[in-house]
DOBA-394995 format. One record per residue (C-alpha): x, y, z; residue number from 0. Coordinates in Angstrom, 3 decimals. Last residue first. Layout:
REM residues N
       c1       c2       c3   i
        X        Y        Z NUM
...
//
This chain:
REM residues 290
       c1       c2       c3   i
   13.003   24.374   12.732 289
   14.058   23.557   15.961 288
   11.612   20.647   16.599 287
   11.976   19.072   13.851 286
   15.701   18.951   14.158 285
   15.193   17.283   17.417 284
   13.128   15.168   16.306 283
   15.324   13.781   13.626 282
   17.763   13.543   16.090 281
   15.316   11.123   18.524 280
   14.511    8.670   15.228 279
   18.351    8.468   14.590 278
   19.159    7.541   18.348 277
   16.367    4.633   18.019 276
   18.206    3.492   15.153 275
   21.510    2.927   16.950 274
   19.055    1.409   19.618 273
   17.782   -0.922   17.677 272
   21.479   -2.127   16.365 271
   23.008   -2.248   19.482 270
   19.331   -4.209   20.495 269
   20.351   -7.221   17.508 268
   17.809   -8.026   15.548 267
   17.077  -11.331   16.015 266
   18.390  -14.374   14.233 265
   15.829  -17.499   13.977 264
   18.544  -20.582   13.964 263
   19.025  -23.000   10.511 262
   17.848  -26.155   10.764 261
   14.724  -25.131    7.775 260
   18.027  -24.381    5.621 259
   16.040  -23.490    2.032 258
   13.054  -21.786    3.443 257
   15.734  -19.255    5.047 256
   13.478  -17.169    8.099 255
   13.922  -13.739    7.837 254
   16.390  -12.063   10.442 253
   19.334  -11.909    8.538 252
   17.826   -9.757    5.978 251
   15.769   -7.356    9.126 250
   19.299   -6.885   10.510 249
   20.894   -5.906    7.040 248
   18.530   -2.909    6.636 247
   18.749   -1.936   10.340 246
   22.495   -1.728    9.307 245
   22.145    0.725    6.514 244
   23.432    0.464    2.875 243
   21.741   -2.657    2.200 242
   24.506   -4.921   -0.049 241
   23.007   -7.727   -2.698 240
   18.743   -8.031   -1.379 239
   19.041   -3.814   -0.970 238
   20.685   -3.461   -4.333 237
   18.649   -5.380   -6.331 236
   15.341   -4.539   -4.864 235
   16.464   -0.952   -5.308 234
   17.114    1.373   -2.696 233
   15.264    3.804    0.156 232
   16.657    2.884    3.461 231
   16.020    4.376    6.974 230
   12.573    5.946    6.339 229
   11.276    7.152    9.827 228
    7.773    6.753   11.139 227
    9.035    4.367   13.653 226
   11.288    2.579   11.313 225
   10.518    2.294    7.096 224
   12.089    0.971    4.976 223
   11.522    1.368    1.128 222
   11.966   -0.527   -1.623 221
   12.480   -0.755   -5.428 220
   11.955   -3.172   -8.270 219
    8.867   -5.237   -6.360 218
    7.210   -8.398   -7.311 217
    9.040  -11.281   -5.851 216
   11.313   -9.844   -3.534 215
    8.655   -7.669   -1.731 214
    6.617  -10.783   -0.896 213
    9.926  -12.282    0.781 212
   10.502   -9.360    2.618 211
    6.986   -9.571    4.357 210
    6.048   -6.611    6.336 209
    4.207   -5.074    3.588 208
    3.090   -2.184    1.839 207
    3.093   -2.421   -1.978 206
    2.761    1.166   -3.619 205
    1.717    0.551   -7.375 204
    2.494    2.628   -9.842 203
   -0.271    1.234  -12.706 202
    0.727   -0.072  -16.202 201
   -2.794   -1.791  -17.180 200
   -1.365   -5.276  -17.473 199
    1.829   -5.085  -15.532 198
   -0.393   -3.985  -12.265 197
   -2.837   -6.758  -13.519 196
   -0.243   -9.283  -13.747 195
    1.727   -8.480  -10.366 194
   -1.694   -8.288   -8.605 193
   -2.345  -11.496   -9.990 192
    0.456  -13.066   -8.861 191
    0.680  -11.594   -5.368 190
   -3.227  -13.135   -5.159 189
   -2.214  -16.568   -6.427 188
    0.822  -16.789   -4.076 187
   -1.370  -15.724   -1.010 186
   -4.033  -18.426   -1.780 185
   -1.022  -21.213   -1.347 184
    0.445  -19.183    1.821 183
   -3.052  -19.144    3.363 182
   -4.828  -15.285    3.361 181
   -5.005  -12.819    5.954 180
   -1.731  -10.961    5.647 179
   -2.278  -11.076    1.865 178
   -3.349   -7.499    1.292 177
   -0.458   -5.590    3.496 176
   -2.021   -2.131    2.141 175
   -2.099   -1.998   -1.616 174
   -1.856    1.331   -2.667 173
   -2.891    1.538   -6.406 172
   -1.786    4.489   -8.718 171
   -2.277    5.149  -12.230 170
   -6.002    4.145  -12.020 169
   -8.602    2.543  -14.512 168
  -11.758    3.190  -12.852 167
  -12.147   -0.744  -11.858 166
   -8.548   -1.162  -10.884 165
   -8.925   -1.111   -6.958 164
  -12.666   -3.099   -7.730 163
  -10.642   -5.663   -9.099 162
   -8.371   -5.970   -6.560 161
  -11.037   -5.563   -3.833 160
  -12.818   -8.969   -5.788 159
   -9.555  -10.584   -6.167 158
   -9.189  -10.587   -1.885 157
  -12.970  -11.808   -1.262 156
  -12.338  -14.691   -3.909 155
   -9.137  -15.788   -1.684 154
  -11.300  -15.021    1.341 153
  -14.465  -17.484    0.242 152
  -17.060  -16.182   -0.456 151
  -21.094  -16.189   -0.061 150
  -20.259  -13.818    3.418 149
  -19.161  -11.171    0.773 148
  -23.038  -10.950   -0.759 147
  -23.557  -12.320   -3.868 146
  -25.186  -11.123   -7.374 145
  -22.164   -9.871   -8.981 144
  -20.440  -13.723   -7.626 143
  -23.395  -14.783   -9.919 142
  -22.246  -12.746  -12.890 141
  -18.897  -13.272  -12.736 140
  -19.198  -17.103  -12.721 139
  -15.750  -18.067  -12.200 138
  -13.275  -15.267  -10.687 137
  -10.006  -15.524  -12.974 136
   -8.935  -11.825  -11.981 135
   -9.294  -10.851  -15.726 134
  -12.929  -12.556  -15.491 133
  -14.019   -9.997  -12.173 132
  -12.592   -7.586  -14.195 131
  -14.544   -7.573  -17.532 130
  -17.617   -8.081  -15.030 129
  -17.029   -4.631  -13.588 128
  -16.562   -3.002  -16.639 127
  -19.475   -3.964  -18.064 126
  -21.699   -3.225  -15.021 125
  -20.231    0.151  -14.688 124
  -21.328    0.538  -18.774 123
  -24.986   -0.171  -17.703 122
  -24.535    2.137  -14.784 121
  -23.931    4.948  -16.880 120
  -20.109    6.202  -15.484 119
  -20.171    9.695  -13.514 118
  -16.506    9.110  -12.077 117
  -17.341    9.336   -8.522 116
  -20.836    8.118   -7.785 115
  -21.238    5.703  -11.411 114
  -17.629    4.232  -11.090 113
  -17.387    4.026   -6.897 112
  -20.823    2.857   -7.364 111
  -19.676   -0.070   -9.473 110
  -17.817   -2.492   -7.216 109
  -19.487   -2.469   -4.456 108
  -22.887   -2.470   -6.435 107
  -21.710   -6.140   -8.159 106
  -20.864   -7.505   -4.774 105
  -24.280   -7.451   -3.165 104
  -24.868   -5.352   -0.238 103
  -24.968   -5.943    3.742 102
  -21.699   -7.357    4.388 101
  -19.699   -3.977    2.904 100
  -16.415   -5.052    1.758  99
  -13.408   -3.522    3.251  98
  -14.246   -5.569    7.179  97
  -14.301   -9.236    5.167  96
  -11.381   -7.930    2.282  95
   -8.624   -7.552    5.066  94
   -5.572   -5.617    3.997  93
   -6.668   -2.819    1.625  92
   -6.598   -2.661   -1.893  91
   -6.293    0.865   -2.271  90
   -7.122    3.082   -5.008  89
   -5.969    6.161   -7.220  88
   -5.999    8.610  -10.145  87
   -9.905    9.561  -10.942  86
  -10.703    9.172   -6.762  85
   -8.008   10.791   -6.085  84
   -8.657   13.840   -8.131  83
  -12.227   13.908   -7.064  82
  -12.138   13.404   -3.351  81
   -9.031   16.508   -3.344  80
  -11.536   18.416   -5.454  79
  -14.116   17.935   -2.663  78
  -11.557   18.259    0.096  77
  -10.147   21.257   -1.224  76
   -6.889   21.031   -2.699  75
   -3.743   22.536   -1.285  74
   -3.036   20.150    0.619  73
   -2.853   17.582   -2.489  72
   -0.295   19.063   -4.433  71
   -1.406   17.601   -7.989  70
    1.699   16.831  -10.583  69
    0.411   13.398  -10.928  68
   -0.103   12.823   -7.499  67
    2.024   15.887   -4.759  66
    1.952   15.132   -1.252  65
    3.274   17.714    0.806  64
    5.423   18.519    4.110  63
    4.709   19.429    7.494  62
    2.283   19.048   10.452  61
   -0.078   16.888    8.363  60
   -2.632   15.764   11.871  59
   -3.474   12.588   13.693  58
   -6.341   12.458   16.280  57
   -8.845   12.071   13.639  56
   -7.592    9.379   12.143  55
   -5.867    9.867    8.747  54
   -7.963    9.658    5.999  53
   -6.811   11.945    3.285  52
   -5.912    9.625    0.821  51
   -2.216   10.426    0.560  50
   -2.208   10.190    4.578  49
   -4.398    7.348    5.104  48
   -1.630    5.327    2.747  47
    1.261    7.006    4.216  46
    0.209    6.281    8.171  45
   -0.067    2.314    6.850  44
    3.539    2.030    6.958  43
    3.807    4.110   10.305  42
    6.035    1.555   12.033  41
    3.565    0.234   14.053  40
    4.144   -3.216   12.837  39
    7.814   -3.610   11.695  38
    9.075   -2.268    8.402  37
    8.719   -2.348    4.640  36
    7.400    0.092    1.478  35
    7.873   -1.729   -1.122  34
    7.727    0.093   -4.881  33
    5.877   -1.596   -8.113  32
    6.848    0.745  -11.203  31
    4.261    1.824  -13.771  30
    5.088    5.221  -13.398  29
    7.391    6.038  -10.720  28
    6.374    5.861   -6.779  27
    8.672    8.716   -4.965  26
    9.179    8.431   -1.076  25
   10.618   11.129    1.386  24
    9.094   10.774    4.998  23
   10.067   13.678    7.685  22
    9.216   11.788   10.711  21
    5.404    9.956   10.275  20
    3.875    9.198   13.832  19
    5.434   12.171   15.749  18
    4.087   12.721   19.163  17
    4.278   16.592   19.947  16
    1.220   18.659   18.873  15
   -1.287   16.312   18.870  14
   -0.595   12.967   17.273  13
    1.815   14.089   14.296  12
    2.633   13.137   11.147  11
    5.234   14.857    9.010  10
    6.025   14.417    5.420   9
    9.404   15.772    4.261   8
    8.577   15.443    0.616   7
    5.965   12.635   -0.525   6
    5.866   11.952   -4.654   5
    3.608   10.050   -6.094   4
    3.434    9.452  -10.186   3
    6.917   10.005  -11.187   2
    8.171    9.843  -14.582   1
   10.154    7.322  -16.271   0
//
């Protein structure tokens, strides 16, 4: 299986000295559904902006490279960077109300990026766009095409950016924590469909989440990641059976069991945080003497 996204020894940095992203290694194979897992703030979402090339501001690519499809993307331009990604990739980010623009209908939204980008005739946008407003069960296609976000409900909002993610036919989909905001029923539905669609057109997809119960139903590998460090890199079957590293094992014991409701919340222990910690400060140091 090839891979589609590779990341070698990416650094982040805020300035010149505050590390957000510490040396990450990750490789997304075709057609395979990766995790990438860790505590808020942990830099999950740093990876995303990074491979697209929106970082804030502030933040800068100190080290490393991104390479998609066989692309290194620093050594692009930013116009042939737009273009590559724009061909090979998409997000579905996290909440659908603040992604989708409140003044236009939904049908533009989800064809520009086709008829801007890609050069598609409208008419055949238009198509496209209400073939994959059906395949993500939306009813009435062409009147949601005509509505504005506020029209819809959050659930609908959520398969709309999934659609749009797969309108130009991607190999690779980010999907940044995009249940967070939805109701546990609604949530199920839209981790389904992703699953199906993702199986569907065979697209890597990079799932970012906090949730190791999402990541146990539709990923085959995983990632952790603590304060911009990757700690674990395994397979779903291996990291759910024996995690190599004790951070790993902390965050297992630490999610709620749905099957003993009595049983006590277990924290992660502060010998453990601090062990990590330690690792985080040694990778800093070698970055900083290289």
């Amino acid at each position: 299986m090839n891979t589609f996204l590779t990341i070698e020894d990416l650094t982040v940095t805020l300035g010149t000295s505050c590390p957000i992203l510490r040396s990450v290694n990750l490789k997304v194979k075709a057609e395979e559904v990766r995790g990438l897992v860790g505590e808020s703030g942990a830099g999950k979402s740093m990876i995303g902006k990074a491979v697209f090339g929106t970082l804030p501001t502030a933040l800068r690519i100190t080290s490393g490279r991104i390479i998609l499809d066989g692309e290194d993307l620093q050594s692009l331009s930013p116009r042939e960077r737009r273009r590559i990604i724009g061909a090979k990739a998409a997000l579905i980010p996290q909440d659908p109300l603040t992604a989708l623009n409140p003044s236009r209908r939904i049908g533009p939204q989800i064809t520009n990026r086709l008829v801007d980008i890609l050069g598609w005739h409208k008419a055949d946008a238009r198509l496209r766009a209400l073939e994959l407003l059906d395949e993500v069960h939306i009813p009435e296609p062409e009147r949601v095409m005509r509505s504005y976000p506020h029209e819809l409900s959050g659930g609908m909002r959520q398969r709309i950016l999934i659609a749009s993610a797969f309108a130009a036919k991607p190999k690779l989909i980010i999907a940044d924590e995009p249940t967070t905001a939805l109701d546990v029923i609604v949530q199920k539905q839209v981790l389904q469909m992703t699953k199906e669609m993702q199986k569907r057109h065979g697209t890597a997809l990079l799932f970012v989440t906090h949730d190791l119960g999402v990541v146990s139903k539709i990923c085959q590998s995983i990632t952790v990641l603590y304060n911009g460090l990757v700690l674990e890199d395994t397979s779903i079957a291996q990291f759910f059976k024996q995690p190599s590293h004790p951070y790993s094992a902390a965050l297992l014991r630490a999610t709620p069991k749905y099957t003993d409701p009595d049983s006590s919340l277990m924290p992660v222990p502060s010998a453990v945080i601090r062990a990590a910690d330690e690792e985080v400060r040694a990778c800093d140091r070698i970055h900083q003497n290289v």
